[in-house]
Residue frames as qw, qx, qy, qz and C-alpha x, y, z in Angstrom:
[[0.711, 0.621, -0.309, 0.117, -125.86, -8.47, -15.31],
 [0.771, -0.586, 0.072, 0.239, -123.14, -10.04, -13.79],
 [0.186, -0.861, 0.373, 0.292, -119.42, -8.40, -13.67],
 [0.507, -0.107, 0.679, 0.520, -117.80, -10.83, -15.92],
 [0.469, 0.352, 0.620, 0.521, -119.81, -9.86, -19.03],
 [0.158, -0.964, -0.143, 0.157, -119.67, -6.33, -18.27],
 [0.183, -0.720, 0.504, 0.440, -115.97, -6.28, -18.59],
 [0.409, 0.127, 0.693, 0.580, -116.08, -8.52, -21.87],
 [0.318, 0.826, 0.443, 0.141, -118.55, -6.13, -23.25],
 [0.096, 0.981, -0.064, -0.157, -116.31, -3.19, -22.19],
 [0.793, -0.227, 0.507, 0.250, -113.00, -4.96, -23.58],
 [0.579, 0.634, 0.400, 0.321, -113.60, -4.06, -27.16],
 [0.059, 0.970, 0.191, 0.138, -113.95, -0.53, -26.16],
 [0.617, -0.678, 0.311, 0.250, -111.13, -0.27, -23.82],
 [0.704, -0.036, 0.509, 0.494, -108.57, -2.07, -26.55],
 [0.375, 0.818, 0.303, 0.314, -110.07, 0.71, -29.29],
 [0.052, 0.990, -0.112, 0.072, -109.32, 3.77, -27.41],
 [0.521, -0.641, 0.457, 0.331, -105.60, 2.32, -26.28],
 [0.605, 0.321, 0.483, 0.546, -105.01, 1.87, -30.10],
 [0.121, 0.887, 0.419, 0.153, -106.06, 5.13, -30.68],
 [0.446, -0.874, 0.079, 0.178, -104.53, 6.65, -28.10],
 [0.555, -0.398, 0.439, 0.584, -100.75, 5.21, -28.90],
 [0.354, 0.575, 0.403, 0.617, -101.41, 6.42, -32.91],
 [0.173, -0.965, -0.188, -0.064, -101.96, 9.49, -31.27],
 [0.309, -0.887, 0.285, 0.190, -99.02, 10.18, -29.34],
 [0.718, 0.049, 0.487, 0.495, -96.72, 8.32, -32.35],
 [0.352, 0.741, 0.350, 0.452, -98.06, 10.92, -34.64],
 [0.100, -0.991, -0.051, -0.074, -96.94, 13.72, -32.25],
 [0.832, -0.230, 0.313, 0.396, -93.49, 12.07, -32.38],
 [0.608, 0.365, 0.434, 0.555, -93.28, 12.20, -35.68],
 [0.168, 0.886, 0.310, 0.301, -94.75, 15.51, -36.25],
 [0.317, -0.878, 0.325, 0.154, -92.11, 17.14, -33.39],
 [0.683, -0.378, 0.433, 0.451, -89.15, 15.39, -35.04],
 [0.493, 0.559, 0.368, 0.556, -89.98, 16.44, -38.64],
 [0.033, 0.963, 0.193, 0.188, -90.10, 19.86, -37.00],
 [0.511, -0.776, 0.235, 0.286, -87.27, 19.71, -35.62],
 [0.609, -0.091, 0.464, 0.637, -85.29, 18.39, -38.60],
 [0.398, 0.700, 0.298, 0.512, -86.88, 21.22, -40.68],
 [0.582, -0.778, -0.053, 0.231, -85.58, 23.38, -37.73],
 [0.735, -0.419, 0.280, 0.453, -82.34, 22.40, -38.26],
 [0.684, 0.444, 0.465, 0.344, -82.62, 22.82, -41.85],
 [0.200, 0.832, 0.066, 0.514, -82.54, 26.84, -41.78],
 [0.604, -0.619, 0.142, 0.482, -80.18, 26.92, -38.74],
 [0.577, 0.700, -0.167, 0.387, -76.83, 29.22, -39.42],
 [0.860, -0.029, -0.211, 0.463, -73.64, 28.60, -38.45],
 [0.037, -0.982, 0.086, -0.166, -71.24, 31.25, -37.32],
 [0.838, 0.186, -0.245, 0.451, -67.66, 30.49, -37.61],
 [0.232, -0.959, 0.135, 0.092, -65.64, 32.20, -35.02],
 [0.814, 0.381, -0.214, 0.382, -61.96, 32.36, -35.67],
 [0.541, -0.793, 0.098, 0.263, -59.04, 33.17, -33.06],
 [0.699, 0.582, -0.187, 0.371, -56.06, 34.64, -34.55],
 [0.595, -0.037, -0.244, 0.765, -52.53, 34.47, -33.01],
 [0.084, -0.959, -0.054, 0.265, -51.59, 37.59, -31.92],
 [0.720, 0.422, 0.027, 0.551, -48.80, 39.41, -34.41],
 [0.558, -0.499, -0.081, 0.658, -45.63, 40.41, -33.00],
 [0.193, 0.943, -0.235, -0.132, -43.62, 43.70, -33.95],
 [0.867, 0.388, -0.192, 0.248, -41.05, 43.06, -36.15],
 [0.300, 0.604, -0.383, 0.631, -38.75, 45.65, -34.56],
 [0.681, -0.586, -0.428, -0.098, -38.55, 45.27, -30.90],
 [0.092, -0.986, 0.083, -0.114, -35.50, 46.99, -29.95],
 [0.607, 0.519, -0.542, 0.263, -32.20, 47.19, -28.79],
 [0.625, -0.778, -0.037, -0.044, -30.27, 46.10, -25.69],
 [0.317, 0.703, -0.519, 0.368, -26.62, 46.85, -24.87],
 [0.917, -0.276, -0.269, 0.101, -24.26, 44.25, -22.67],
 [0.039, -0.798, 0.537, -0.270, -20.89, 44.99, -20.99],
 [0.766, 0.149, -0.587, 0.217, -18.40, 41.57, -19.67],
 [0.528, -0.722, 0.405, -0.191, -17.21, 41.58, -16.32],
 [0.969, -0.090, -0.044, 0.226, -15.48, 38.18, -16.75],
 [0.839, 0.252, -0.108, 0.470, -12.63, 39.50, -18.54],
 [0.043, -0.806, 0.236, -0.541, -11.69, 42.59, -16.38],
 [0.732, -0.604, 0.185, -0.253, -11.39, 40.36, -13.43],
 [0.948, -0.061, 0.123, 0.287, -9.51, 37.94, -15.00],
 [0.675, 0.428, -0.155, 0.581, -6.68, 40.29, -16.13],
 [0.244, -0.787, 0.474, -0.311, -6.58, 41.88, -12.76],
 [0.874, -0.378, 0.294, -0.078, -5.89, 37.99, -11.33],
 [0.904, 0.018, 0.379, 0.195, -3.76, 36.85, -14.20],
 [0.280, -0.562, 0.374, 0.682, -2.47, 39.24, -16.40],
 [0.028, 0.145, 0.730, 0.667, -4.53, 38.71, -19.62],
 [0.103, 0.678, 0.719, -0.113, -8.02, 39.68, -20.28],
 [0.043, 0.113, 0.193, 0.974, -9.58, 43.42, -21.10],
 [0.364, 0.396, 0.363, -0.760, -13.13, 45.04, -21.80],
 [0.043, 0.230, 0.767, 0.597, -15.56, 44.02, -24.12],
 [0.497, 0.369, 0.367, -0.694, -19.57, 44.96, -25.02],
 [0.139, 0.273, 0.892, 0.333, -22.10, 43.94, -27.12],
 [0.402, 0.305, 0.007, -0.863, -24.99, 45.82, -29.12],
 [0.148, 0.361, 0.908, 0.151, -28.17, 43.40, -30.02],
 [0.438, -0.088, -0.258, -0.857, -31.08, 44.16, -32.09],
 [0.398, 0.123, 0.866, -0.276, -33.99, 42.27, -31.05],
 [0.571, 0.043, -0.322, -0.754, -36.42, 41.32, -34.23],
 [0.698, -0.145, -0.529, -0.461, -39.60, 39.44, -33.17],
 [0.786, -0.509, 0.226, -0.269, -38.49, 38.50, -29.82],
 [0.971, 0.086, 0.223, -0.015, -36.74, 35.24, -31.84],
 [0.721, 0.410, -0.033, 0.557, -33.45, 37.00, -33.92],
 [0.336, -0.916, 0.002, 0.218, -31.12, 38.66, -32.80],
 [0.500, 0.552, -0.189, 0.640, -27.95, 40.32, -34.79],
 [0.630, -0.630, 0.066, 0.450, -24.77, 40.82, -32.34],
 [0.530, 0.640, -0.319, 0.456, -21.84, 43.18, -32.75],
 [0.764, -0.620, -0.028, 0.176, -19.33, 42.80, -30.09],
 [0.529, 0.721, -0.246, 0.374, -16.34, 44.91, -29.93],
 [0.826, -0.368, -0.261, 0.338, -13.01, 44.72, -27.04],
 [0.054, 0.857, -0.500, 0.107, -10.07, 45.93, -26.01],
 [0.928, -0.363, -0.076, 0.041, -7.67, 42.79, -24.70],
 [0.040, -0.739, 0.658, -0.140, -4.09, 43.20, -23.13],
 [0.888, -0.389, 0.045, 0.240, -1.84, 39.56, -22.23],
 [0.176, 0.830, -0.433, 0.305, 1.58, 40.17, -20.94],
 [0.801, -0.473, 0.290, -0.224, 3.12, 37.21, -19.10],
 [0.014, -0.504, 0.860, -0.073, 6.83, 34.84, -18.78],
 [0.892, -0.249, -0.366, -0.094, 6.36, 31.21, -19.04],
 [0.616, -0.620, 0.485, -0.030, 8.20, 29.84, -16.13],
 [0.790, -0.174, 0.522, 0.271, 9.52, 26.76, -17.33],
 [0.639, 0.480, 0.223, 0.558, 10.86, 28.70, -20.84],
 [0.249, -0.576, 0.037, 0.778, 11.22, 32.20, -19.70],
 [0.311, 0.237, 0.624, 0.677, 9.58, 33.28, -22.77],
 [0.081, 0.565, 0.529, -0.629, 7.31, 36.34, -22.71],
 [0.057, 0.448, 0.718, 0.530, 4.77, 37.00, -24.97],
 [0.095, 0.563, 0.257, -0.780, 2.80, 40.77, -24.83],
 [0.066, 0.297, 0.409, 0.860, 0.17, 42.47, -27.15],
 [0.148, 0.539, 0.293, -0.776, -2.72, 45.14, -26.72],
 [0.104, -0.085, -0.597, -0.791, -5.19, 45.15, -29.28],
 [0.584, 0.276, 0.103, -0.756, -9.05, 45.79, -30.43],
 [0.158, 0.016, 0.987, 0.003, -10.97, 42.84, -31.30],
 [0.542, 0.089, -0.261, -0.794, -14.74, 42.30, -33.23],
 [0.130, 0.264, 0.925, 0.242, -17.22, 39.95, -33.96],
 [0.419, 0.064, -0.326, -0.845, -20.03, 39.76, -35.64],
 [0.175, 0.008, -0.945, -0.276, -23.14, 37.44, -35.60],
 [0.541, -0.263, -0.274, -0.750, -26.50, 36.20, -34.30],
 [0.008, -0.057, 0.948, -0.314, -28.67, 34.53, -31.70],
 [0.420, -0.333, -0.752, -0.383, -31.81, 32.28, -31.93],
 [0.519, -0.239, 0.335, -0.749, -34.34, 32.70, -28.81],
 [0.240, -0.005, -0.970, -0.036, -35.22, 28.86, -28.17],
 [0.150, 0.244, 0.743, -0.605, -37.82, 29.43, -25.74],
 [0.088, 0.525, 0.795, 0.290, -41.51, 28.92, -26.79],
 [0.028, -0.927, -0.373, -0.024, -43.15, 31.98, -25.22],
 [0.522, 0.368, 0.078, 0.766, -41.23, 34.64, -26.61],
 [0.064, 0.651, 0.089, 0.751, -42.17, 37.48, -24.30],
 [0.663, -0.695, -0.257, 0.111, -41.35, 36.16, -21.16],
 [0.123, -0.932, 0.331, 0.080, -38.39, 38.74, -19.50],
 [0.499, -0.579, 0.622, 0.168, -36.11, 35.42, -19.71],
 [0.706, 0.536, -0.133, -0.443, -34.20, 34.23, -22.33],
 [0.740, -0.191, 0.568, 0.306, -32.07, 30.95, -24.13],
 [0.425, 0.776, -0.301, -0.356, -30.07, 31.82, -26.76],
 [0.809, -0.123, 0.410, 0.402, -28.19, 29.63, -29.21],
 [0.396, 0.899, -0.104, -0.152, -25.52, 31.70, -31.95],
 [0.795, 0.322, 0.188, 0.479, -22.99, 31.67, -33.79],
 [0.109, 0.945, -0.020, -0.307, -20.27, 34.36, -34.30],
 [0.866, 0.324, 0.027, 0.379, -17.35, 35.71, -36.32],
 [0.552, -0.750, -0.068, 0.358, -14.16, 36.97, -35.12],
 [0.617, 0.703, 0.042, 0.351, -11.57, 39.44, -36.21],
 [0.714, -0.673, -0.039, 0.187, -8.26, 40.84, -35.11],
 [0.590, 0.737, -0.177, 0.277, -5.61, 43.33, -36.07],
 [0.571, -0.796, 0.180, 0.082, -3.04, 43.50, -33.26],
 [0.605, 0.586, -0.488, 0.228, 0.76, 43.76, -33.02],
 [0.840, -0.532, 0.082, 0.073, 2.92, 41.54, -30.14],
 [0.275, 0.814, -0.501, 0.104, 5.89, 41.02, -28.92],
 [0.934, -0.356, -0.009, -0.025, 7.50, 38.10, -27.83],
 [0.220, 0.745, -0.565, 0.280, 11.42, 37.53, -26.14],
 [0.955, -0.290, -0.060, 0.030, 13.28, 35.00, -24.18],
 [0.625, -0.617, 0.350, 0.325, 16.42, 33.64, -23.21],
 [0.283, 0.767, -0.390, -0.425, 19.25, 34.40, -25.64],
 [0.963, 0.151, 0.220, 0.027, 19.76, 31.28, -28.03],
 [0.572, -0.508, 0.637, 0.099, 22.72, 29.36, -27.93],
 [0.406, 0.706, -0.540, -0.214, 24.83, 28.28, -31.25],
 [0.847, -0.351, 0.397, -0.040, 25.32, 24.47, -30.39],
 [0.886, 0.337, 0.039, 0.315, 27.47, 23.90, -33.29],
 [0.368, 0.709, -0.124, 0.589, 29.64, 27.46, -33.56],
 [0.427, -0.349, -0.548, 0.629, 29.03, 28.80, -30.49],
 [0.104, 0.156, 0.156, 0.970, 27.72, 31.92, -29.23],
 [0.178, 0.557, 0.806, -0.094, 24.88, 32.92, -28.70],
 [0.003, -0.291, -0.250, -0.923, 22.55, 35.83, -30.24],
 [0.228, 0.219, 0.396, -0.862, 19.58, 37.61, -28.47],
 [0.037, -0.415, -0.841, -0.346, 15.76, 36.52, -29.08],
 [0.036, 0.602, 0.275, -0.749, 13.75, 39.66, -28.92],
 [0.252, 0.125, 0.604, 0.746, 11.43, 40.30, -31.48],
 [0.163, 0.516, 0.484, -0.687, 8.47, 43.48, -31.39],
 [0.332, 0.481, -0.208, -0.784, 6.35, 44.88, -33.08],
 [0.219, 0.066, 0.900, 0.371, 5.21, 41.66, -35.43],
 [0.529, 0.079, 0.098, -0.839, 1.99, 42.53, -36.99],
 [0.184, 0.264, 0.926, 0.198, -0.73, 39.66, -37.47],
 [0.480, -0.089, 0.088, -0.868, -4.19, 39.52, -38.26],
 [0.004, -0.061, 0.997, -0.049, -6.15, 36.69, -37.21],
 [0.629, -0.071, -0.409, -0.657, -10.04, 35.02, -38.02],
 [0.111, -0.027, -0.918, 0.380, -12.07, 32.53, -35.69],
 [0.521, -0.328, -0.438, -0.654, -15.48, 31.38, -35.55],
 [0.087, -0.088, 0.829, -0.546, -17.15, 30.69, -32.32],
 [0.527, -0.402, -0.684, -0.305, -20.51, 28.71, -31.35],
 [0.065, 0.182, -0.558, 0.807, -22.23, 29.48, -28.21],
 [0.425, -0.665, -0.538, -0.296, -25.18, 29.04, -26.15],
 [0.002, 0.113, -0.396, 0.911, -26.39, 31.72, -23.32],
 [0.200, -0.662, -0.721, 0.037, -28.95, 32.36, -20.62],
 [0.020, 0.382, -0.024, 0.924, -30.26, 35.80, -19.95],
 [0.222, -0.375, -0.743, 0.508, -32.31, 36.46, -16.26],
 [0.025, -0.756, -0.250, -0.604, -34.15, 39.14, -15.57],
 [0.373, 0.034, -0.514, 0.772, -32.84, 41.24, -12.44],
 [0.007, -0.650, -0.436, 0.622, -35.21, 43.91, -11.74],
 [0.419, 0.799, 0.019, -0.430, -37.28, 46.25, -14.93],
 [0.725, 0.627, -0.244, -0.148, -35.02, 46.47, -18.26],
 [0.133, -0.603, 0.783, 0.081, -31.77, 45.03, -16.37],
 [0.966, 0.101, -0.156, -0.178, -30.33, 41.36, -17.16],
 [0.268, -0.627, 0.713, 0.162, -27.73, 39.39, -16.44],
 [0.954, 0.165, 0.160, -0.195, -26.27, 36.36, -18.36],
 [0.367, -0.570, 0.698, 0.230, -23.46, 34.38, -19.05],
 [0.837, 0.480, 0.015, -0.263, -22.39, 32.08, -22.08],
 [0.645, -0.314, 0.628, 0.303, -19.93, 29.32, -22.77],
 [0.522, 0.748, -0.236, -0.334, -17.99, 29.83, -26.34],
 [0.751, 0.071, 0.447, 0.480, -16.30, 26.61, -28.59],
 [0.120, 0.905, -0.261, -0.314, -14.30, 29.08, -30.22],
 [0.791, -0.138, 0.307, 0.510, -11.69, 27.92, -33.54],
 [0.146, -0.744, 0.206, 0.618, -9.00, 29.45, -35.50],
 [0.802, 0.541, 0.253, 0.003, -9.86, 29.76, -38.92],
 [0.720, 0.329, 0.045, 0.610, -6.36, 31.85, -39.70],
 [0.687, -0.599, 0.112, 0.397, -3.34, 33.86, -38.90],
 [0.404, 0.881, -0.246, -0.028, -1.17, 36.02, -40.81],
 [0.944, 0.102, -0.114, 0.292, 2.58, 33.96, -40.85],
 [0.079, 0.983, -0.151, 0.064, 5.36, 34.94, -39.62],
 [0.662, 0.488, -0.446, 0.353, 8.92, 33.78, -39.85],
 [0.140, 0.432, -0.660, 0.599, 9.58, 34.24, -36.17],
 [0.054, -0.043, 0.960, -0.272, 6.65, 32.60, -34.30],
 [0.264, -0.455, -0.784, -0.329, 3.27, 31.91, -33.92],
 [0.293, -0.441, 0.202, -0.824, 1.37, 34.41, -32.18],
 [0.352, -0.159, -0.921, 0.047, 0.43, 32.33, -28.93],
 [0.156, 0.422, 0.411, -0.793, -2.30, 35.23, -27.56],
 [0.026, 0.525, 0.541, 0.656, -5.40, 36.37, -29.97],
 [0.143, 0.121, 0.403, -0.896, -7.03, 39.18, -28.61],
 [0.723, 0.192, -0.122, -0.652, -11.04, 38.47, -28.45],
 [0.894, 0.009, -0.427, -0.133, -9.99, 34.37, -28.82],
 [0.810, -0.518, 0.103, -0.254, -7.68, 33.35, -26.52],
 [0.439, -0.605, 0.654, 0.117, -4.68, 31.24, -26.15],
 [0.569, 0.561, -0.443, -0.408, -3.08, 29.20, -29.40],
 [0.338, -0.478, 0.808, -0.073, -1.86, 25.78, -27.75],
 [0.473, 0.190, 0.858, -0.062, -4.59, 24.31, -29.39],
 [0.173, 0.355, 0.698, 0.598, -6.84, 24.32, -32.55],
 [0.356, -0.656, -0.489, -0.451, -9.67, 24.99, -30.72],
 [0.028, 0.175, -0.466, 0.867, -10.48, 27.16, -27.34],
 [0.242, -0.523, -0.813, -0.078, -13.00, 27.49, -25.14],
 [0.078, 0.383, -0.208, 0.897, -14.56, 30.85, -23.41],
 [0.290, -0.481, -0.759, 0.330, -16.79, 32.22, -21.15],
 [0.082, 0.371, -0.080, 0.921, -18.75, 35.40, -20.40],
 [0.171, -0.412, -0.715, 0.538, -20.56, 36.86, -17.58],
 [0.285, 0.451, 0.264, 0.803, -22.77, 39.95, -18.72],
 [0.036, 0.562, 0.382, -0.733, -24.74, 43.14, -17.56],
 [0.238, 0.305, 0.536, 0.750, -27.17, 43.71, -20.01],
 [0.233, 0.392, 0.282, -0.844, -29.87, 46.94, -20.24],
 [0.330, 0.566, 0.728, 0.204, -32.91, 46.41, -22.62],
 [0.028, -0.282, 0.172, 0.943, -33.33, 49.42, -24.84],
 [0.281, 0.573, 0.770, 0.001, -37.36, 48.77, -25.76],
 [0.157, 0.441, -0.335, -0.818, -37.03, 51.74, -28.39],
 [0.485, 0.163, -0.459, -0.727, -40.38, 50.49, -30.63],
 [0.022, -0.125, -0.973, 0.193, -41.22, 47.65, -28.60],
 [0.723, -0.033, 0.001, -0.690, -45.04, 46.64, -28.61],
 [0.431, 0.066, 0.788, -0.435, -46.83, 43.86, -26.73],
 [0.014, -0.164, -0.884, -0.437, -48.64, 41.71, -29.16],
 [0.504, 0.159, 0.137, -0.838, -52.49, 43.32, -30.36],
 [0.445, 0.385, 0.805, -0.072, -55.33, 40.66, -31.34],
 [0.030, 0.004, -0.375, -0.926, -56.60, 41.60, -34.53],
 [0.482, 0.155, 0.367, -0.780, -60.29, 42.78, -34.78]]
């Protein structure tokens, strides 16, 4: 038999079993892919959820002390003591009370007028925590406050001069009582120094909302606000503050 009609005889055979064959391994396709989608079918999920951590509401308290204004009434003759008592809730509010002492006592030169009082001074009010991660040691505050002031002054000059009659009479008037109101805006930064210390300073638009009248002058001192030349004032403080972490707690993951 010669080799050519050997391979046409086995040709048939050859084409059979490679038909065969690929229906074979199609059918084990199929058959692994339905198993797998019936697989899939009785899979279960398991949602995991991450919750925030939740802060304490109460987080404590910290107490401040100025330095600005002692310095400045040893250099200049006006200024006093003040502090400040903050709650801290959530890291994010803070309620302020801030209470003083302020002294000015000083002659213009170019009038010879001299204006003096010594009084206690308040406010009241609140600062926001801007910063996203609340529970780093440092902080940015923006607030708001309100001011109050009972105080009595005294204020004297050169003796005034009759330009019609002549004569003159003595300008010297004590004792005046006022009381006086003033809202201030403010934004501060707070550092961390070393454990619960801080330091931080803040720049105050400070106006005068009112003034008790008086028939002899405008009071031209507020203790706690500042000088009257204008509507508005501007301030400044420098603090020392101490964190009082009375109920503080570090955020817990819940289970």
């Amino acid at each position: 038999m010669k080799p050519t009609n050997a391979i046409r005889r086995l040709l048939p055979i050859i084409l059979t079993l490679s038909c065969f064959g690929r229906t074979v391994a199609q059918n084990i396709v199929i058959d692994t892919i339905a198993q797998s989608a019936d697989t899939t079918k009785h899979l279960k999920y398991v949602k995991i959820s991450v919750e925030e951590p939740k802060q304490t509401f109460f987080q404590g308290f910290s107490v401040a002390a100025d330095i600005v204004s002692p310095i400045q009434y040893t250099v200049s003759g006006y200024g006093g003591v003040e502090a400040a008592l903050r709650v801290n809730l959530l890291n994010t509010y803070f309620p302020v009370v801030e209470a003083g002492y302020a002294k000015y006592d000083k002659t213009d030169d170019n009038t010879g007028i001299r204006f003096a009082t010594a009084a206690p001074f308040f406010r009241v009010g609140f600062d926001i925590n801007l910063l996203k991660n609340k529970f780093q040691e440092n902080r940015l505050f923006l607030g708001a406050r309100y001011g109050l002031s009972f105080y009595d002054y005294d204020i004297s000059g050169p003796e005034i001069v009759d330009p019609v009659w002549g004569g003159s009479e003595p300008f010297a008037y004590n004792g005046i009582s006022t009381t006086s109101h003033w809202m201030e805006l403010l934004a501060s930064v707070q550092v961390k120094v070393w454990r619960n210390f801080h330091m931080g300073w803040s720049i105050r638009y400070k106006r005068e909302l009112s003034s008790t009248k008086s028939i002899y002058s405008k009071p031209y001192y507020i203790p706690g606000y500042g000088t009257t030349t204008n509507k508005s004032a501007w301030g400044a403080t420098y603090s020392l503050i101490f964190d009082l972490n009375w109920g503080k707690k570090q955020p817990k993951n819940n289970p």
